[in-house]
C-alpha positions, -999 to 999 in steps of 0.1 A, spaced: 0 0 0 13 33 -11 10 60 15 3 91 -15 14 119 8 50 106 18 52 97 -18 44 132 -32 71 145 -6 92 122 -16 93 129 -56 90 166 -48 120 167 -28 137 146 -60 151 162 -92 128 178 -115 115 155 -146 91 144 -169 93 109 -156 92 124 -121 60 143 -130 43 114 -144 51 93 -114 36 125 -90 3 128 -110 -1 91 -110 -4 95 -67 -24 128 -72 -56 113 -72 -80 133 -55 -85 173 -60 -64 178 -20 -31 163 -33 -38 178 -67 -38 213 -53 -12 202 -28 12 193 -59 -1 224 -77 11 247 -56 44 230 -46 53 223 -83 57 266 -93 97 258 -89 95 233 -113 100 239 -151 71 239 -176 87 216 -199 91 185 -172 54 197 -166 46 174 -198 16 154 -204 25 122 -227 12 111 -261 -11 88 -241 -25 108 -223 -36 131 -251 -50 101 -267 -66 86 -237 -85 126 -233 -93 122 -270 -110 88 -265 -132 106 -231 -106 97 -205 -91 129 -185 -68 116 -159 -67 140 -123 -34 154 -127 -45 175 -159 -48 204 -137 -10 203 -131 2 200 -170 21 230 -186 36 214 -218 23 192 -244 42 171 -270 20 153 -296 44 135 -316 32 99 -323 64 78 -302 59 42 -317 54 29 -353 19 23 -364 6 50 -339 -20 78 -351 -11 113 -342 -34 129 -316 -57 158 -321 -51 191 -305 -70 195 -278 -99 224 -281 -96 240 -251 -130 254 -256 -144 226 -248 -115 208 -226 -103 229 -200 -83 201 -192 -55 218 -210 -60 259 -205 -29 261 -183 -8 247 -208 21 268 -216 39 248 -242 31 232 -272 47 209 -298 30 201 -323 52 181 -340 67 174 -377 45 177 -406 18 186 -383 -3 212 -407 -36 200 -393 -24 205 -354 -10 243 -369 -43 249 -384 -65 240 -353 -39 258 -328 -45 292 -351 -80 287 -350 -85 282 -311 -52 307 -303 -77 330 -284 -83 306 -260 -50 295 -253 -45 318 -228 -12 310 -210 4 297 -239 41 313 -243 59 284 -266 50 270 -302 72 244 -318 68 226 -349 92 214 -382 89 199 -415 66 228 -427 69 230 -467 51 253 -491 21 237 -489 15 255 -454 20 290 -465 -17 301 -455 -17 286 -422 18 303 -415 4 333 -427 -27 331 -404 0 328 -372 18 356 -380 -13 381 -385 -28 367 -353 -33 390 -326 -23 367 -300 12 363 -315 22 396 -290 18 371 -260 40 343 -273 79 343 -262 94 314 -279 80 302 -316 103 277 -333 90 269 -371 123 260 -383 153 238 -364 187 235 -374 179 192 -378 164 198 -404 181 198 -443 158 219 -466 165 192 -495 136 181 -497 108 209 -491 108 246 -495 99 267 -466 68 286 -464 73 325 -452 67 338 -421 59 379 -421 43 394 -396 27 429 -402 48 458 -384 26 466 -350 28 465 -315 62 452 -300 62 409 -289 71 397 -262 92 370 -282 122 362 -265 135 330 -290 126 324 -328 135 294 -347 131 307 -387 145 307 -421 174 334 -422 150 356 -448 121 356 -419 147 361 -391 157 391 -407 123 407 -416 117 402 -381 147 416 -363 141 447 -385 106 453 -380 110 466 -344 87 437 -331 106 416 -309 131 442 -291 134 417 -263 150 389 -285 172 374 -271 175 340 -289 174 325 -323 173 293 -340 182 297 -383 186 281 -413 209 301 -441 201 287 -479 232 306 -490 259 333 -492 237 366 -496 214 353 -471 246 349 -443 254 383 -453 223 401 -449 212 382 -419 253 392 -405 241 429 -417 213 428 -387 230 455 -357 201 436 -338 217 404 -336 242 424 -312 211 416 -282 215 381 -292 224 358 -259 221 327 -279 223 315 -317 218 279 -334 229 280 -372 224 256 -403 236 268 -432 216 243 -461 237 266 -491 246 231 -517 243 200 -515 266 165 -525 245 136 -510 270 108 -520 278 81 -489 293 51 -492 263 27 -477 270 10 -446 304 18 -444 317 51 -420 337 78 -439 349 112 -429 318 131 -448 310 157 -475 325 192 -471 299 216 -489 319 246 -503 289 271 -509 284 264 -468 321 271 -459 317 304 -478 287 314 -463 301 302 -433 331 329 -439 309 356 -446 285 356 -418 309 353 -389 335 382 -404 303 404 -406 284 395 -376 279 417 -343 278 392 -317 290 412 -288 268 394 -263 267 362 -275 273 330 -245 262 299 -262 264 294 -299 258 259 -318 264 252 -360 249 221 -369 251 200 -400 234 170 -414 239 135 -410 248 116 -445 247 75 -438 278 67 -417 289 100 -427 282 138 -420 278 167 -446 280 206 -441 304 233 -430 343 222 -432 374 229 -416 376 264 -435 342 282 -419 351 266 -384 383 283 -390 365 317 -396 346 309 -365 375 308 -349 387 340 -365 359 363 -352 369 356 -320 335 350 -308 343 317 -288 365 335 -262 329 353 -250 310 319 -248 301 295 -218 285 272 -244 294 256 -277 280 231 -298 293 217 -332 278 185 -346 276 167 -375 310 188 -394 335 170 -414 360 186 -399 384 162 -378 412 168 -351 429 200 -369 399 222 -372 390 211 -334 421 221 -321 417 252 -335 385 255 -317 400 243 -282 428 266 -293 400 296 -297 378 295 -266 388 304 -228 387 269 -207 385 289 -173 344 297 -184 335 273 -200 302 254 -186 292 231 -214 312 222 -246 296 197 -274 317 189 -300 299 161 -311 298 138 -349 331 160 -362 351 126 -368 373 132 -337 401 109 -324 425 102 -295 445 133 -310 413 159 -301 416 140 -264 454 150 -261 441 190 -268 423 188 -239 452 197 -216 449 216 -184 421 223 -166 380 230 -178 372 244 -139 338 251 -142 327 228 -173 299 212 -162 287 193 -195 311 174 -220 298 154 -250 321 143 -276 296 113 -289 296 103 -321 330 103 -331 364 80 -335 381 84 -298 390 54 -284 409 39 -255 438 65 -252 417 92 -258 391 84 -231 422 83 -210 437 117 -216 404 132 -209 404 113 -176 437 131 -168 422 165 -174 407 184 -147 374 191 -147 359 192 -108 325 206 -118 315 182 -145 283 164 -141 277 149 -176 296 134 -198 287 119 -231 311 98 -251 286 72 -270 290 60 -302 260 60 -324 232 37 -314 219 28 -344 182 26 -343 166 -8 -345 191 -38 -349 170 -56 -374 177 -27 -400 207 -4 -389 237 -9 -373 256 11 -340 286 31 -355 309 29 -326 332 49 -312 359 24 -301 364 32 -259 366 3 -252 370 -17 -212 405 -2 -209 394 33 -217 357 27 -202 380 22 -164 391 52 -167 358 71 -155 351 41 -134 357 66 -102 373 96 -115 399 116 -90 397 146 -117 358 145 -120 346 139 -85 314 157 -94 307 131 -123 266 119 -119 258 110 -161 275 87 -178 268 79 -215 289 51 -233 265 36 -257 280 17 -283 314 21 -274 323 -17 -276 318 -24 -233 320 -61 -222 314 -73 -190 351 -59 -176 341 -25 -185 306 -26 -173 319 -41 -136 343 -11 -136 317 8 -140 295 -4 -112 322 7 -87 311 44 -94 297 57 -64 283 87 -76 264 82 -108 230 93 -110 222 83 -149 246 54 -167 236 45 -203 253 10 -213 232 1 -242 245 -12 -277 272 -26 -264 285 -64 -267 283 -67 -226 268 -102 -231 266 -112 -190 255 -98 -160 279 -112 -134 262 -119 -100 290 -103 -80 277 -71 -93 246 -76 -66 259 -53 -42 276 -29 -64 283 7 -51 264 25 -81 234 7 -75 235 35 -44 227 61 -66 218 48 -99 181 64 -106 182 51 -145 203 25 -162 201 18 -198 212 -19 -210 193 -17 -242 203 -42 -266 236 -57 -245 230 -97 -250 213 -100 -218 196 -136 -209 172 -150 -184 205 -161 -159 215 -123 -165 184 -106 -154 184 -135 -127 216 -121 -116 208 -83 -119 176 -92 -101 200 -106 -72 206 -72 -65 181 -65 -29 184 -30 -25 188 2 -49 172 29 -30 172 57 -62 163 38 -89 130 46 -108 139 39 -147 152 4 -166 154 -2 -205 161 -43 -208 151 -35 -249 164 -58 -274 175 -83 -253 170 -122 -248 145 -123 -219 129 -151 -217 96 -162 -191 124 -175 -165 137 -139 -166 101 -116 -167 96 -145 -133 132 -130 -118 116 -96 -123 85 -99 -109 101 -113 -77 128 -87 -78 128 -64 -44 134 -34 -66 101 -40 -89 77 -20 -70 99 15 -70 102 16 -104 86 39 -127 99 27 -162 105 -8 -170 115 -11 -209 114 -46 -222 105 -42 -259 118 -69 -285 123 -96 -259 109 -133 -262 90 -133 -231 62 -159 -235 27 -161 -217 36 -176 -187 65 -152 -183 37 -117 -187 12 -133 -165 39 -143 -139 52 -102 -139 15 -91 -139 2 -116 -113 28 -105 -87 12 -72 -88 47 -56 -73 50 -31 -99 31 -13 -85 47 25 -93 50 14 -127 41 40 -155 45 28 -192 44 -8 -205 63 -15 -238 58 -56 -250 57 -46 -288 79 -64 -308 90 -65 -342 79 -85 -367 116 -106 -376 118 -116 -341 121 -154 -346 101 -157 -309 71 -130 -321 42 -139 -307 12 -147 -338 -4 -116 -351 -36 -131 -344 -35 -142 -308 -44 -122 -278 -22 -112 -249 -32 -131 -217 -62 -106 -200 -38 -102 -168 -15 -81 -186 -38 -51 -192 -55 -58 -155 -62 -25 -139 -52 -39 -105 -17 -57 -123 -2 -21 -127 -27 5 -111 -4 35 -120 1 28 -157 -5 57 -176 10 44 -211 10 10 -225 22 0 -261 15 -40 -277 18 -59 -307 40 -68 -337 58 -36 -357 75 -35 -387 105 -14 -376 117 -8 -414 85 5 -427 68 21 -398 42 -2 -399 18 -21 -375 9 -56 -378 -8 -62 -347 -19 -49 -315 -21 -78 -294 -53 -89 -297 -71 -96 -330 -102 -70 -339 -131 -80 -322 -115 -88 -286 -104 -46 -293 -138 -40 -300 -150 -55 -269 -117 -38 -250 -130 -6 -266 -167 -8 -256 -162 -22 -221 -166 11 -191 -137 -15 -172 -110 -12 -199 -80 9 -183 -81 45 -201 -44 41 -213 -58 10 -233 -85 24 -245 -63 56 -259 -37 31 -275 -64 11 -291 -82 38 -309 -53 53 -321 -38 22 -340 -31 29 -380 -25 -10 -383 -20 -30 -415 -34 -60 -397 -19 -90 -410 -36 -129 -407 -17 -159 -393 -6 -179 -416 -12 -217 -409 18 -224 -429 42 -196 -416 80 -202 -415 99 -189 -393 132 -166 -400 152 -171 -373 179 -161 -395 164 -124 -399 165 -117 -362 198 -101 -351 203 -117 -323 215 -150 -341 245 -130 -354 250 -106 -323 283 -107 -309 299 -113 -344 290 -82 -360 296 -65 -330 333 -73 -331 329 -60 -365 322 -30 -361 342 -24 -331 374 -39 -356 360 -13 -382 356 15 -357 391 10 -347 410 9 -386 386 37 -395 399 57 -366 437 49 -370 431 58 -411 418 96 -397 448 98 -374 467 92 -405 448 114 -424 437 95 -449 401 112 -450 394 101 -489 365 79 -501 367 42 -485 
């Protein structure tokens, strides 16, 4: 029995989150503790304040959950293949959401725009609009937001990002009509709109901007702006040519896009940044490859001597390798720096060795996605750094491991010791070293930490959970750990379950493993079951007995979203046609569930073949007052191309990845590795 009151003390006295908010509102559940909550939650952000895709679909389907009241933020982005995107809530009719205060909307979400400008009257406390992938197409409805009267209220509005390309679709204008001064602190836009808006005396209290440059007279005229002198912070793209070759499947060092280098050049000689503290350039991701700006506009970066007035700096996705990032090291003053991301720029263990000295109040390092491996991680581990808290040095995951493929960056046990227990980074609570080819050495190093808060493990070739790790120090402080895809087996999750006490821990992904019934039987019984709040076990082979065994214990009891989908080349898929056992979605076998996603996806397509029970037993689900709202919201929002079983069906065990696991790991490790050593020898040509 949960006592709801200690509990709400308890998460309030936590770490702002959007996991933690989900787990508060799930114990809110009367109008006292609501209000209780309400008024103790004013020193949390609005964007942890966020109510999940289910939860807008359950609301759509007539099922308001209590802790509606306390929402500031929504996201509608469909999360899972096969999912239908959510309406936008009227708030004429749902008052549910008039205290919302953010809203994203989305990619490609032209109807969500449309209904948001028709009901923007009645949004009354909404500050922030974000959406992408708007094309020509929209032009009206873009033209509708900026002519709208409320527009004066709204302080961030983001219609453009710097992840997107601008290959493919051609942006629709955004123009406002001169009037009373905004209140718009950040805009993400097209450099053309950015400009027209700077110079139309609306949005005097800009401080922010997000921008995407198509080419060389657009850098210069936006660089021509004496507004951009207010500017705290600026994200650029510049999306000026285009080469679009990759060699497929294989890494390489990337395209370097002249017409981008040149705009590059001409924005930064011209530009008043005088105020500037955090700047990021971005480019785009090209296979195994990047594409964008090269070593000769990070060089002009350098030039304008911008980076010795910034605390924060992110370059990603630049084929610009260990010269050019010297230079930047080189550029910037390490005694103020707080966060530095110089992530996908095809860096090695000679970037690590320019990290000398001290970063003293750095509090953020992520140099993921590049080619540094066990010396490297080394070297950094020598430099001082006593304030940093987070440190990302992942490799790329990969998305789904029936289709793609982790592109490591080869750290390695050896190098992964290193920040096992850090004397230069006592400070040290997130750890990220995703695909960065850990085994079971590395991972029990890693277990010693005594101070981690977050540890991400996943895509790596860990392939055991030793028992001695029971009583591990991190399990102290551990409040997530992330094994995703790491060869894990019914005697490892028997062994991890071993484990009787970690006091902090709220949030596990077992995804993409080999769990078994044995091993959803170790987890049910495990001590640690009922404090958790996230439980991930997508793709895993757990049969019948195994789900009714986790849901029959009724320990998870704190327990918020339930994944079981599976894809459809897993050789252990359950049949398209046959329906989960009925204790699964029991109210009483998770009564805090607040999300719950079933069935068989096609990773590769996006597509649904199932939903884990065939079409009249949803019907019935559906139609039935005791169906669990969560349920209800995932089943009427299915776009499903249901498939029959086939009496005759073969099985492909061949197709699922985990019959080939450990092999093509050490593949790509072994590739990581020669493709690292060939950039150290600068031999950045075609593979």
């Amino acid at each position: 029995m949960i006592d709801y009151e200690a509990e709400i003390d308890r998460i309030l006295a936590g770490p702002p989150g959007k996991l933690a908010f989900r787990g508060l509102c799930a114990v809110a559940r009367d109008p006292d503790l609501v209000a209780r909550c309400e008024e103790r939650l004013a020193g949390w952000p609005d964007e942890v304040r966020e109510a999940p895709w289910s939860w807008l679909a359950a609301l759509a389907a007539g099922h308001p959950r209590p802790g509606w009241r306390l929402v500031r933020s929504l996201d509608l982005r469909t999360p899972h293949d096969g999912i239908l995107d959510v309406p936008l809530p009227d708030p004429r009719s749902r008052p549910e959401v008039r205290g919302v205060t953010r809203l994203d909307l989305g990619s490609f979400a032209a109807e969500q725009l449309a209904a948001l400008v028709e009901t923007m009257d009645h949004w009354e406390n909404l500050r922030t609009i974000r959406t992408g992938g708007l094309t020509r197409g929209d032009a009206e409805v873009v033209a509708s937001l900026a002519n709208h009267p409320a527009m004066g209220r709204i302080e961030s509005l983001s219609l453009v990002t710097t992840r997107e390309d601008m290959w493919h679709f051609e942006k629709p204008p955004f123009r406002p009509p001169a009037g009373a001064p905004w209140r718009l602190r950040h805009a993400g836009l097209r450099a053309p709109d950015l400009v027209h808006l700077l110079r139309s005396g609306l949005v005097p209290e800009l401080r922010s901007a997000e921008v995407l440059v198509s080419d060389t007279g657009e850098a210069r005229e936006l660089a021509a702006c004496r507004e951009l002198a207010r500017l705290d912070r600026l994200a650029i793209g510049f999306r000026c040519g285009r080469d679009g070759r990759q060699p497929l499947w294989k890494p390489y060092f990337g395209n370097v896009i002249d017409e981008d280098d040149e705009a590059c050049e001409a924005f930064f000689a011209r530009a008043d940044l005088a105020r500037l503290r955090g700047l990021m350039v971005r480019g785009t991701r090209m296979g195994l490859g990047r594409e964008g700006v090269g070593a000769r506009g990070v060089h002009a970066i350098v030039a304008s001597d911008v980076l010795r007035r910034l605390t924060d700096l992110t370059l990603e996705l630049l084929p610009i390798g260990d010269a050019a990032i010297a230079g930047v090291l080189g550029g910037l003053d390490p005694d103020h720096f707080e966060k530095l991301a110089l992530t996908d720029l095809v860096a090695t263990d000679v970037t690590a060795a320019e990290f000398a000295g001290a970063f003293p109040r750095l509090r953020h390092l992520d140099l993921s996605r590049n080619r540094l491996g066990t010396k490297g991680a080394r070297l950094l581990a020598d430099v001082r750094l006593p304030a940093l808290e987070h440190l990302d040095l992942s490799g790329r995951k990969g998305g789904s491991p029936y289709y793609g493929r982790p592109d490591c960056q080869p750290v390695g046990d050896a190098g992964a010791e290193a920040w096992a227990s850090p004397d230069n980074a006592a400070n040290l609570t997130h750890l990220k070293l995703a695909a960065t080819g850990l085994g079971v050495a590395g991972v029990a190093a890693l277990m010693t930490a005594e101070r981690l808060d977050t540890l991400d493990l996943s895509w790596n070739p860990v392939g055991a959970w030793p028992a001695k790790l029971a009583n591990a120090p991190a399990w102290r402080t551990l409040r997530t750990l992330d094994v995703t895809e790491c060869g894990l087996d019914d005697d490892d999750i028997e062994a991890m379950s071993s484990t009787a006490s970690a006091p902090n821990l709220h949030g596990i992904s077992l995804a993409y493993n080999n769990i078994g019934s044995r091993g959803a039987r170790a987890l049910a019984s495990w001590t640690v079951l009922p404090q958790l709040w996230e439980l991930n076990l997508r793709d895993n082979v757990i049969g019948d007995d195994g789900l009714v065994e986790l849901a029959g214990s009724r320990a998870a009891r704190r327990l918020l979203e339930l994944n079981l989908e599976q894809d459809c080349w897993n050789a252990n898929a359950r049949r398209y046609g046959s329906a989960l056992p009925a204790e699964v979605v029991d109210q009483a076998a998770f009564p805090h569930l607040d999300a719950i996603f079933l069935g068989i996806v096609d990773e590769y397509h996006g597509a649904r073949y199932s939903a884990g029970f065939p079409a009249r037993v949803r019907q019935t689900l559906v139609s039935a007052s005791t169906t669990r709202p969560e349920l209800v919201g995932f089943l009427t929002h299915l776009d499903m191309a249901e498939l029959e079983d086939d009496p005759d069906r073969k099985e492909h065990p061949d197709h699922d990845f985990r019959t080939k696991r450990a092999t093509l790991h050490a593949e790509h490790l072994d590739e990581a590795r020669a493709f690292a050593q060939r950039m150290i020898e600068g031999d950045i040509g075609w593979p």
